[in-house]
C-alpha positions as CSV (number, residue, x, y, z in Angstrom):
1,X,2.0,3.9,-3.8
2,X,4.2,3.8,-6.8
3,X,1.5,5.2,-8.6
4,X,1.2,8.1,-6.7
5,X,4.9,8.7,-6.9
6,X,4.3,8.4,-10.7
7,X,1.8,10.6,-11.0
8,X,3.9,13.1,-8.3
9,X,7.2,13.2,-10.6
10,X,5.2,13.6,-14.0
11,X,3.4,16.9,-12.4
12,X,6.5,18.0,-11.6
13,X,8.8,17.1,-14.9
14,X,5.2,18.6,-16.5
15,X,5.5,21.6,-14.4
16,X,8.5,22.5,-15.1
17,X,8.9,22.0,-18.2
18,X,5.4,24.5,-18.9
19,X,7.3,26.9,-16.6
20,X,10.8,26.8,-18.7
21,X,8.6,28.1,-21.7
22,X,6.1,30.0,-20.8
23,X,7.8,32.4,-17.6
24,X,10.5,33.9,-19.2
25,X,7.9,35.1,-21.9
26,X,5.6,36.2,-19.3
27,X,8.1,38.3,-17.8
28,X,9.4,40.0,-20.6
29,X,6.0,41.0,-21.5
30,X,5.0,42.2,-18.4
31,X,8.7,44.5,-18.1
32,X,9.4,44.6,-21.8
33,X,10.5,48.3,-21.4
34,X,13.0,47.5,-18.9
35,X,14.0,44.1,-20.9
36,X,14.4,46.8,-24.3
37,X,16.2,50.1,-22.4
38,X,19.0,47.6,-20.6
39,X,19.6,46.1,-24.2
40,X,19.6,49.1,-25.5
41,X,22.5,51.0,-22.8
42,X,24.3,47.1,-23.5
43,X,24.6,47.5,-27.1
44,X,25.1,51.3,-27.0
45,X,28.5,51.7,-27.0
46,X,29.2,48.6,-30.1
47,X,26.5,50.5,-32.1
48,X,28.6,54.1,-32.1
49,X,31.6,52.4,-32.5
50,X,30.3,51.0,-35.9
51,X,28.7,54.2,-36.5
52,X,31.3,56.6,-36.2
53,X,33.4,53.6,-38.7
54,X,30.8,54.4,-41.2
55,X,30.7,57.9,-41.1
56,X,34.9,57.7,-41.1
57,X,34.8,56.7,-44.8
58,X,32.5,58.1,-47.8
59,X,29.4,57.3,-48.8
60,X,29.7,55.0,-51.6
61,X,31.8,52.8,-49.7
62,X,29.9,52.2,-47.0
63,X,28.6,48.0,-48.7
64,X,32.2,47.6,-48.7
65,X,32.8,48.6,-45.4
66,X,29.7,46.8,-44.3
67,X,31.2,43.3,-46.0
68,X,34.5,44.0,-44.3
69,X,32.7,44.5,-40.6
70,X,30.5,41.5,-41.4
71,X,33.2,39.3,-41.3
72,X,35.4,40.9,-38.6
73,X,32.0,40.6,-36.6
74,X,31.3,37.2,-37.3
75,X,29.2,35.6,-36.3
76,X,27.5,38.8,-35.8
77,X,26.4,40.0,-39.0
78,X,26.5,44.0,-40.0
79,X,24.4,44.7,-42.3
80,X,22.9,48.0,-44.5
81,X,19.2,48.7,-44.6
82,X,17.1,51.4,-45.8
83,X,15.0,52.9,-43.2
84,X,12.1,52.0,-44.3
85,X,12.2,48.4,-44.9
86,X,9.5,46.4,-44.5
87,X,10.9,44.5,-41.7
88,X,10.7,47.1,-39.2
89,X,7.5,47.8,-37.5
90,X,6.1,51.2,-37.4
91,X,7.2,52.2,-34.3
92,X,10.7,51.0,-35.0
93,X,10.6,52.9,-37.9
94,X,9.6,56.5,-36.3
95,X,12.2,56.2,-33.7
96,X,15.1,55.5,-36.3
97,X,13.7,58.7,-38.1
98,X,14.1,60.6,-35.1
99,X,17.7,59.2,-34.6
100,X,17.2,56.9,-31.8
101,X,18.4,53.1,-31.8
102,X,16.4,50.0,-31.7
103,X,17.0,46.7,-30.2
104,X,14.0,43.8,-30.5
105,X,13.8,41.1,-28.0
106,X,14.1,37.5,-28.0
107,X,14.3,34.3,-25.8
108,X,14.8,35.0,-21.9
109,X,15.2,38.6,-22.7
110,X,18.3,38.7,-25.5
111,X,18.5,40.9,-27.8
112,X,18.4,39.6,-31.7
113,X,18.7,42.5,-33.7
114,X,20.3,45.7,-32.9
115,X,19.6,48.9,-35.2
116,X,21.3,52.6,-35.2
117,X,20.6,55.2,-38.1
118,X,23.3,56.2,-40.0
119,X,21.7,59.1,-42.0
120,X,18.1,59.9,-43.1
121,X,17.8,57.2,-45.8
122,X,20.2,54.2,-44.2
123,X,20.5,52.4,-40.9
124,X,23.2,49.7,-40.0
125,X,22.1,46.6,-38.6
126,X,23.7,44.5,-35.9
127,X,21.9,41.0,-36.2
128,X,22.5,38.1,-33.6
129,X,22.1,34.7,-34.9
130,X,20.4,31.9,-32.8
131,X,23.0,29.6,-31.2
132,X,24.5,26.7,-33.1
133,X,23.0,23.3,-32.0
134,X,25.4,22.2,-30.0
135,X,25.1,25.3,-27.4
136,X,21.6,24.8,-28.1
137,X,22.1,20.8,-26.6
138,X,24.3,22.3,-23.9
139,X,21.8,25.2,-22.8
140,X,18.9,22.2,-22.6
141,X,21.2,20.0,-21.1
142,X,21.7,22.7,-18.4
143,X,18.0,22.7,-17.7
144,X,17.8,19.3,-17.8
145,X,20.1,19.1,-15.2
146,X,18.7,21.1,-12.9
147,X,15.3,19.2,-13.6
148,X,17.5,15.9,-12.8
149,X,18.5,17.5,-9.2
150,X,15.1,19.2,-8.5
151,X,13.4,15.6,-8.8
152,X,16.4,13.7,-7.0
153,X,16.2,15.9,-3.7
154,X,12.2,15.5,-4.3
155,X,12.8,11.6,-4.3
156,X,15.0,11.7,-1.3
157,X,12.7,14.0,0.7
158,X,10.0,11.1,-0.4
159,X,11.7,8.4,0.8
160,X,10.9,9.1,4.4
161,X,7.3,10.0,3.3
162,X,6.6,6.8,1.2
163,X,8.4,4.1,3.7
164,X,6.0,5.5,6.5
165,X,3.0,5.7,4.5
166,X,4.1,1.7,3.0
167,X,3.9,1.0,7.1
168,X,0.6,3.0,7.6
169,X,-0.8,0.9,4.4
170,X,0.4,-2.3,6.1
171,X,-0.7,-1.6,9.2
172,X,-4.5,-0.8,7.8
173,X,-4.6,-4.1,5.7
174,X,-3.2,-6.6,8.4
175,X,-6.3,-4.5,11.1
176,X,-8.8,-4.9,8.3
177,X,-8.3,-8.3,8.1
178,X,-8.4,-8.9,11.8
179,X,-5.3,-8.4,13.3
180,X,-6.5,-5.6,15.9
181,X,-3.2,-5.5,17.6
182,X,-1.5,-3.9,14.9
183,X,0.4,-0.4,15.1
184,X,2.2,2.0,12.8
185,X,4.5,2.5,15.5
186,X,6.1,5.5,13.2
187,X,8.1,8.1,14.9
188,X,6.5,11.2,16.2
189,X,9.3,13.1,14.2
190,X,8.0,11.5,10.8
191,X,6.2,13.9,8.7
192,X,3.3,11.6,9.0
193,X,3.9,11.6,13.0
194,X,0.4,13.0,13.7
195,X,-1.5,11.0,10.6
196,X,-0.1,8.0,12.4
197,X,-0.7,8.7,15.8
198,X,-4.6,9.6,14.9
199,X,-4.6,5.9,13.1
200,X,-3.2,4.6,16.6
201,X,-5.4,6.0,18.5
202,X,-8.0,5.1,15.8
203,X,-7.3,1.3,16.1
204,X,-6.8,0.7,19.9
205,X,-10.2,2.3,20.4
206,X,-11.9,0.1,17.8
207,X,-9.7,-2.9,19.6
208,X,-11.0,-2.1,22.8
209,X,-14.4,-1.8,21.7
210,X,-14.7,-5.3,20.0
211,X,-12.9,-6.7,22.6
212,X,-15.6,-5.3,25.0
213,X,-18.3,-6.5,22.8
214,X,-17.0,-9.9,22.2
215,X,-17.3,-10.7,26.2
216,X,-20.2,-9.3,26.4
217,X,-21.3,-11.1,23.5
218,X,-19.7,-14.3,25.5
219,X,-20.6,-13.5,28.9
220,X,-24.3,-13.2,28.0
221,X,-24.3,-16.2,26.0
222,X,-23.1,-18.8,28.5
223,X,-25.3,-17.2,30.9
224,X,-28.5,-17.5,29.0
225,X,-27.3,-21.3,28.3
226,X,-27.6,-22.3,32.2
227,X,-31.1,-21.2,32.1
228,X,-32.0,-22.4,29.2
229,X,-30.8,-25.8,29.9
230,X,-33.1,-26.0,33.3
231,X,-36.2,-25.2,31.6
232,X,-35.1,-27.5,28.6
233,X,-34.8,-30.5,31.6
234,X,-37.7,-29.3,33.4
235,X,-40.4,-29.4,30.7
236,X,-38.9,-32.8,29.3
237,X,-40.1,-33.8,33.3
238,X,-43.4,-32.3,32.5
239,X,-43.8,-33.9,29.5
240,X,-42.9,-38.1,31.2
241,X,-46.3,-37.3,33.3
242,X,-49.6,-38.2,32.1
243,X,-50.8,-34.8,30.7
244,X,-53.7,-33.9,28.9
245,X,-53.5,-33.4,24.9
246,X,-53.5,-30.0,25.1
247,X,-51.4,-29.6,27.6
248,X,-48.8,-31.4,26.5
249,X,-49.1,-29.8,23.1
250,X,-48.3,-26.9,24.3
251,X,-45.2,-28.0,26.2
252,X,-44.1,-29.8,23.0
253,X,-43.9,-26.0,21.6
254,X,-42.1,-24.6,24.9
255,X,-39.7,-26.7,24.4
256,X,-39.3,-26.2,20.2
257,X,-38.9,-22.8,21.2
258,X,-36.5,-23.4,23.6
259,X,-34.2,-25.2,21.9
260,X,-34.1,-22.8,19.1
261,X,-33.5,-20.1,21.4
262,X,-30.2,-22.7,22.5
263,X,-29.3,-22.8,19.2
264,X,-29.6,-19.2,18.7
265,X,-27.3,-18.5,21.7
266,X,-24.7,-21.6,20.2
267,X,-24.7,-19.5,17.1
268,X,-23.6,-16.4,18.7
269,X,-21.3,-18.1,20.6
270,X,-19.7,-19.5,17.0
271,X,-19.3,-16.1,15.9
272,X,-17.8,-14.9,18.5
273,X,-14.7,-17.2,18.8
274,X,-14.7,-16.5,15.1
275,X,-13.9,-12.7,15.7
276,X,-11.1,-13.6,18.2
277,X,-8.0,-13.2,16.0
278,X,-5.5,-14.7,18.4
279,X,-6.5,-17.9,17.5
280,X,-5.1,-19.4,14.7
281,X,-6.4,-21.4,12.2
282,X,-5.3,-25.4,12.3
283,X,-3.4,-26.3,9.3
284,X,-4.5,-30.2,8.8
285,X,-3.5,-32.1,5.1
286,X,-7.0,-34.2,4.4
287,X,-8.0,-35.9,1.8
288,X,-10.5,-33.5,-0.4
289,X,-13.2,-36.3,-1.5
290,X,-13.1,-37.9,1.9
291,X,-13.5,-34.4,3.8
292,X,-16.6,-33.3,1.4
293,X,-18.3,-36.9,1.7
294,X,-17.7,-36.7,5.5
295,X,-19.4,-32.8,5.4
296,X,-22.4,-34.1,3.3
297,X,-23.2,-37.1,5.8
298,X,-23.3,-34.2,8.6
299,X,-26.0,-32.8,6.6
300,X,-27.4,-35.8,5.0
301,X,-30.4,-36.4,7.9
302,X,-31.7,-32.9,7.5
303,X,-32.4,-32.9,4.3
304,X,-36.7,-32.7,4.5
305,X,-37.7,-33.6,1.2
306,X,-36.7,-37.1,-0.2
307,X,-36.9,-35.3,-3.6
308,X,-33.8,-32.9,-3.2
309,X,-30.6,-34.5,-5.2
310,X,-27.0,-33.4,-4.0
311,X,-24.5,-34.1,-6.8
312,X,-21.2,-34.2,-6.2
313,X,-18.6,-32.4,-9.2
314,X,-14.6,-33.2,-8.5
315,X,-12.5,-31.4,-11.1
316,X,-9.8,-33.5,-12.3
317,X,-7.5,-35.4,-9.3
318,X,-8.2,-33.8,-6.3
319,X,-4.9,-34.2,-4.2
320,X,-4.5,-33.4,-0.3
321,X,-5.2,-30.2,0.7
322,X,-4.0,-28.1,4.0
323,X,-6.8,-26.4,5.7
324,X,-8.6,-26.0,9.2
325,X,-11.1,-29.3,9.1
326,X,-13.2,-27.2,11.7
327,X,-13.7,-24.4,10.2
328,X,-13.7,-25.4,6.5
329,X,-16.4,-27.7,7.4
330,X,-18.3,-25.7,9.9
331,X,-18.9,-23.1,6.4
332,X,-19.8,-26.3,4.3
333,X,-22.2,-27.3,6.8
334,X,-23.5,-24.1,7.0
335,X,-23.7,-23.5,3.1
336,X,-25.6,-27.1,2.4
337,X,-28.2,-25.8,5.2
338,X,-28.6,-22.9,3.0
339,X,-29.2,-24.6,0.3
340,X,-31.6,-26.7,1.3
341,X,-33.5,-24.2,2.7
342,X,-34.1,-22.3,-0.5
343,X,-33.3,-25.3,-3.5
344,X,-36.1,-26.7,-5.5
345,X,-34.7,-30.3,-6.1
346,X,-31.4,-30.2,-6.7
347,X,-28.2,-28.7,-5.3
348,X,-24.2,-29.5,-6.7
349,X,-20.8,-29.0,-4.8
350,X,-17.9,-28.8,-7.0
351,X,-14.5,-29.1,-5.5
352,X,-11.3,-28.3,-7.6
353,X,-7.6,-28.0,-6.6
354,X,-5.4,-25.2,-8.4
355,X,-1.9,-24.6,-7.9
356,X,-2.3,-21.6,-5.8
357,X,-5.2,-22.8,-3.8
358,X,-8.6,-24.5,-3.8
359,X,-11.9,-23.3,-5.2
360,X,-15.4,-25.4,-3.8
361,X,-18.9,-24.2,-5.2
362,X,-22.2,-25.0,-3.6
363,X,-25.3,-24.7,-6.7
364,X,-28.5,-24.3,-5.7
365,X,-32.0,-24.3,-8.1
366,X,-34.0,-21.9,-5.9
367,X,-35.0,-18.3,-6.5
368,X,-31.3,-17.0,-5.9
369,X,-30.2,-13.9,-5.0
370,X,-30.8,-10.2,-5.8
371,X,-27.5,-8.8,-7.2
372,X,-28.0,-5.6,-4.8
373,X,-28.5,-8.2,-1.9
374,X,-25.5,-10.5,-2.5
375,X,-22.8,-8.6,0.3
376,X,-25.9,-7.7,2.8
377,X,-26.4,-11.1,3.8
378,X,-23.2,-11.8,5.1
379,X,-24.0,-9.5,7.7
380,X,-25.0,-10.7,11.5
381,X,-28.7,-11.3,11.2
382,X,-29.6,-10.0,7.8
383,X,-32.1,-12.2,5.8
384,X,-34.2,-11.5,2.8
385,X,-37.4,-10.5,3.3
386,X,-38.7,-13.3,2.1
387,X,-37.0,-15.7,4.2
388,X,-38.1,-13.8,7.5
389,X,-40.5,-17.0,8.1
390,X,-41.0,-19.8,10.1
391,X,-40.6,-22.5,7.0
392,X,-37.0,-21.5,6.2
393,X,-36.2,-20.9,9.9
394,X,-32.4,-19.5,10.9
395,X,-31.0,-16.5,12.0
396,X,-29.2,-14.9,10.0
397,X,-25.8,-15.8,11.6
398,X,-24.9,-19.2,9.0
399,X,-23.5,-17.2,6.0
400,X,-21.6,-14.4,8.6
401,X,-19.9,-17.3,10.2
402,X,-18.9,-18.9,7.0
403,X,-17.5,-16.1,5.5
404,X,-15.6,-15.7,9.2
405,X,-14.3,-19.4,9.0
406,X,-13.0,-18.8,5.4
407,X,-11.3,-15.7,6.1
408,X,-10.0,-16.7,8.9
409,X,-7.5,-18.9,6.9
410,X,-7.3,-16.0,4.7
411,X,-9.8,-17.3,2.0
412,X,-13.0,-16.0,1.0
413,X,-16.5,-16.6,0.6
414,X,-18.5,-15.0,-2.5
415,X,-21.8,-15.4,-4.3
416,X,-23.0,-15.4,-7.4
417,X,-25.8,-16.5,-10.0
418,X,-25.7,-20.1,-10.5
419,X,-25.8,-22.1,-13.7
420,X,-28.8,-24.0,-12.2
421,X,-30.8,-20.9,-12.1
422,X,-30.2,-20.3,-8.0
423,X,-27.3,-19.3,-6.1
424,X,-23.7,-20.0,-6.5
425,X,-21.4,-19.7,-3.2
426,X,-17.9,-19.7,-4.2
427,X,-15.2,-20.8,-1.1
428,X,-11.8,-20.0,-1.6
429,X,-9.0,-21.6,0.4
430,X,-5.3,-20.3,-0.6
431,X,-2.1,-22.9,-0.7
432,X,-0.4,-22.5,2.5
433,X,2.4,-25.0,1.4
C-alpha cells in the first residue's frame, strides 16, 4: 500500500512540477498577441514619459541624459540603441521604423525589454533585469508551498481511502487463508463503500458454498461407511465357509476393493475436517527426535521392499518444539507413504529447529517431479500420469491433506528437486512461542 501512495505523490510532485514549466509557455504562445498588446498599453505611458524627456534636451546630450535616467531607473536600465541593431528581430525592427513601440515577452507573460523610437536612427530602451536570487528563492518557495498544501489535502483525503483499503487487504488475506467468516465491515459512506460491499457479498457466497459442500462432502461419506462396513462383515462370513478356490478368490478381491473404497471415503473425510476453519490447531511442546521416530514406526510396516533405507538427518540440537502432534504427523505419515511409493532405495528426513520456526525435509531417489507439475499435485485427486496405476495405488488426496494440516497451523508445505536425484518436500512449522 505504501507503494502505491509512493508512486501516487511522485506523479503528482512530477506533474506539477512539468505543469509549472511548461503551461505558462504554452499559453503565452497560444495568446502571445494578447500577452504583447496588454504589455504594450502597461508600459505605454513610462515609455512617453521618457520620450518626451529625450526630445526636452538636444541631441547630443541625449548619452548623458540616458546615464542620468539609468540610474534614476535603477534597476531598470535606459539605454540608447540604433535602430537597427542586431538584437532586434526583423519584425521588431519594421515596426520601430514605422514609429510603433515594442515590448518582448518573458516568463509567465512579463515583459523584459521595452522599446520606443526616438527619431529615425535611435530608439530608447527600457530593459528589465531578471529578479535577484533571493526573490527568485521566494517566488519558488511560493510554488513550493502551494505544492506542500496541494499534496497535504491529497494525503488527508487518502487517509480515509488507504485505512479502508489496509481493512479490505486484511480481510482478503485472513479469507485466503481460511478464515471464511471474515468481513470488511467498512461503512457504506466510505469511498470504497460499494468495492467493499461487492467483496462482502463476494465472501459470504463463497462461505456458504464450502460450507454446503463440506456436509455434503460429510454427509455422503459417513453414509457410504455404513454400507460399506456390512458388505466388509458380510463377505469376511463368506469367506469362514468352505468355498471353492475360485470362489473365494474372487471374494478375496471384493473385499481388497472394498476396503480401499473405505479408505477412499476415510480420506475424504480427513480433508474435510481439514477445511473446517473453526477448529483450531492443538498447540502440544514435544520432543522433535522422539515425535519423528514415533512418525517413522507408523510407517515402518509398510515399507514393501526390505531394500528401501530411511535415514534420519537432525541438524544441530533439536530442542522442543510447539505444534499440533495430529496434524504434524498425519502430513509426515502421509509424505513417507509418498515416498515410498515412488523412491528407488533410499529416502532421508531432515529435521532442523531455527529461531523463527522449524524446517523438516523428506528426500526421496525416485524419478521426482516435473517443475510444471510441482503445485498441481497438491490438488484433491490430481496424480501424475504415471502414477495413475494400480502398483503405486492412492488417490490423490495424501499431499492435499498435508499441505491442509501444515497450513492449518499456518506453515507450509513445498517441493522441490532433491539432492538424491528425487523429490524434496519441504514442511514448515512457524514459532508460536
Amino acid at each position: 500500500m505504501f507503494r502505491i501512495l509512493f508512486r501516487l505523490y511522485l506523479v503528482t510532485i512530477v506533474s506539477y512540477s512539468a505543469a509549472i514549466y511548461l503551461v505558462p509557455d504554452l499559453v503565452i504562445k497560444l495568446f502571445h498577441e494578447r500577452f504583447v498588446s496588454y504589455n504594450l498599453d502597461y508600459s505605454r505611458g513610462l515609455q512617453s514619459l521618457i520620450v518626451k524627456q529625450f526630445h526636452g534636451v538636444p541631441h547630443e546630450q541625449w548619452p548623458g541624459l540616458a546615464e542620468q535616467m539609468d540610474k534614476e531607473f535603477a534597476p531598470l536600465h535606459i539605454v540608447l540603441s540604433p535602430i537597427d541593431d542586431a538584437d532586434f528581430s526583423p519584425a521588431e525592427r519594421q515596426r520601430l521604423q514605422r514609429g510603433e513601440k515594442v515590448v518582448r515577452i518573458g516568463d509567465w507573460g512579463w515583459r523584459t525589454l521595452a522599446v520606443a523610437p526616438l527619431n529615425e536612427q535611435t530608439v530608447v530602451k527600457m530593459v528589465v533585469p531578471p529578479d535577484p536570487l533571493d526573490v527568485n528563492l521566494l517566488y519558488w518557495s511560493i510554488n513550493l508551498l502551494i505544492g506542500a498544501t496541494m499534496l497535504a489535502c491529497l494525503l488527508l483525503w487518502l487517509r480515509e481511502h488507504w485505512r479502508d483499503l489496509e481493512r479490505l487487504k486484511g480481510t482478503a488475506e485472513r479469507f485466503g487463508k481460511g478464515q471464511l467468516s471474515e468481513r470488511t465491515n467498512i461503512s457504506p459512506r466510505s469511498n470504497i463503500g460499494s468495492l467493499a460491499n461487492v467483496f462482502d457479498t463476494m465472501a459470504s457466497d463463497i462461505e456458504s458454498l464450502l460450507n454446503q459442500q463440506r456436509d455434503l462432502l460429510n454427509a455422503v461419506s459417513h453414509e457410504l461407511r455404513t454400507p460399506l462396513t456390512r458388505l466388509d462383515f458380510g463377505l469376511a462370513l463368506a469367506l469362514s465357509d468352505d468355498l471353492p478356490a475360485a470362489t473365494r478368490e474372487r471374494l478375496q478381491g471384493l473385499v481388497a476393493h472394498i476396503r480401499e473404497l473405505d479408505e477412499l471415503v476415510l480420506e475424504l473425510l480427513s480433508y474435510s475436517r481439514l477445511q473446517n476453519p473453526a477448529r483450531l490447531p492443538e498447540q502440544v511442546e514435544v520432543s522433535l527426535d522422539e515425535f519423528i521416530d514415533s512418525v517413522l514406526g507408523s510407517v515402518d510396516e509398510e515399507l514393501e521392499s526390505p531394500d528401501i533405507v530411511i535415514d534420519v538427518w537432525l541438524h544441530g540440537q533439536l530442542e522442543r518444539f510447539s505444534l499440533d502432534p495430529r496434524l504434524t504427523a498425519r502430513a509426515l505419515q502421509n509424505l513417507l507413504r509418498n515416498a515410498m511409493r515412488y523412491c528407488e532405495k533410499r529416502i532421508q528426513v531432515s529435521v532442523q529447529v531455527l529461531a523463527h520456526g522449524c524446517e523438516i525435509w523428506v528426500d526421496d531417489d525416485g524419478i521426482g517431479i516435473p517443475d510444471d507439475e510441482r503445485e498441481r499435485i497438491f490438488e484433491p485427486f490430481y496424480r501424475l500420469d504415471r502414477s495413475r496405476d494400480r502398483a503405486t495405488g492412492g488417490f490423490g488426496l495424501g499431499l492435499a491433506i498435508s499441505r491442509r494440516a501444515l497450513e492449518a497451523q499456518s506453515g507450509t508445505l513445498t517441493v522441490e528437486a532433491s539432492p538424491l536425484g528425487g523429490a524434496r518436500f519441504r514442511l514448515w512449522l512457524p514459532n508460536v512461542a
